[in-house]
N, C-alpha and C positions, 0 to 999 in steps of 0.2 A: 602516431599514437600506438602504443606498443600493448600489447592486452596482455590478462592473468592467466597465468597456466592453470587451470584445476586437473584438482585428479579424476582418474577416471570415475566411473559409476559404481561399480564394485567396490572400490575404495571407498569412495563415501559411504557408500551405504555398510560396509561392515565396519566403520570408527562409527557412525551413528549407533550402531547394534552394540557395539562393546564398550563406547564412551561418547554418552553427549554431549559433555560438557567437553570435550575435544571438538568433539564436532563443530559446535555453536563456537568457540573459539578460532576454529579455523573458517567457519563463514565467515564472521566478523572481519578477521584478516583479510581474504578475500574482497569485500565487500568497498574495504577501507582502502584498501591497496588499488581496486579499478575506479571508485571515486577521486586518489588525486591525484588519477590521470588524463580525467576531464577538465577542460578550460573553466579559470574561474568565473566568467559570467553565466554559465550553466550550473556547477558545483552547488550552490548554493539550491535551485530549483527541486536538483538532483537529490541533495541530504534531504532535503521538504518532506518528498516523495519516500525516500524510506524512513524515515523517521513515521511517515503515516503507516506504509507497511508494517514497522515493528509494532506500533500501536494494536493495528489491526491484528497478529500473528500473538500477541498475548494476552487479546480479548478469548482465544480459541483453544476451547475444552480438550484440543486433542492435534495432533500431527495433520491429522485428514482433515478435521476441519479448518485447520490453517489453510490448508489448501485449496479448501472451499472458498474460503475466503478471499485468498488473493487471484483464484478465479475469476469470481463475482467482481473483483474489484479490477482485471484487465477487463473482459466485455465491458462493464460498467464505461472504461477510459476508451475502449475502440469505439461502440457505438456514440457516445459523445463526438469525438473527432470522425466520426461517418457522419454525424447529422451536420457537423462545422460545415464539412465539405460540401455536403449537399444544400444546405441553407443558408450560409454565410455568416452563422451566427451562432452563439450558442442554445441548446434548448432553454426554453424558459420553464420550471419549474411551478408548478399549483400554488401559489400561495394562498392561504388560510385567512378568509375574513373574521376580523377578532372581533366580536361582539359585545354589547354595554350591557350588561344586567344591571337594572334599578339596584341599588343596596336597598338593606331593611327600612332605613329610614322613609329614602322613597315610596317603599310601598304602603309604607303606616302614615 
């Protein structure tokens, strides 16, 4: 498996500052170009996952808080697979007992 060469850091970051719409184009490229160079029975997993990322990155007010976000959303995926490890299982999640309110009729 042969990997993407990116540019350095200075590089990105002054096409982000002078054109982002280059920028976000050359992510994409990027992005596109190291996905197929993974095996297809992972490919697929793999698009999931950014496809949720981009979801996530254009719910966000701002550059930082993208960041924030796709933070929140590694811890979020390591401690998951830290509890797997330790417990054999995934966490189980609160779920929410849904409650019967009488309708009007009931109560008249």
């Amino acid at each position: 498996m042969s990997h993407v060469d990116l540019p350095d850091f200075d590089t990105l970051a002054t096409l982000y500052r002078q054109d982002p719409g280059a920028f976000e184009a050359l992510r994409t490229s990027l992005l596109q170009q190291a996905l197929e160079q993974v095996e297809a029975p992972r490919r697929s997993r793999i698009e999931a996952l950014l496809n949720r990322i981009e979801m996530q990155r254009r719910r966000a007010k701002n550059p930082l808080h993208a960041t924030v976000i796709a933070h929140e959303m590694m811890w979020t995926s390591f401690l998951t697979m830290r509890y797997v490890l330790a417990h054999g299982e995934r966490p189980q999640h609160p779920g929410a007992m849904v409650l019967q309110f009488p309708t009007r009729q009931q109560l008249h």
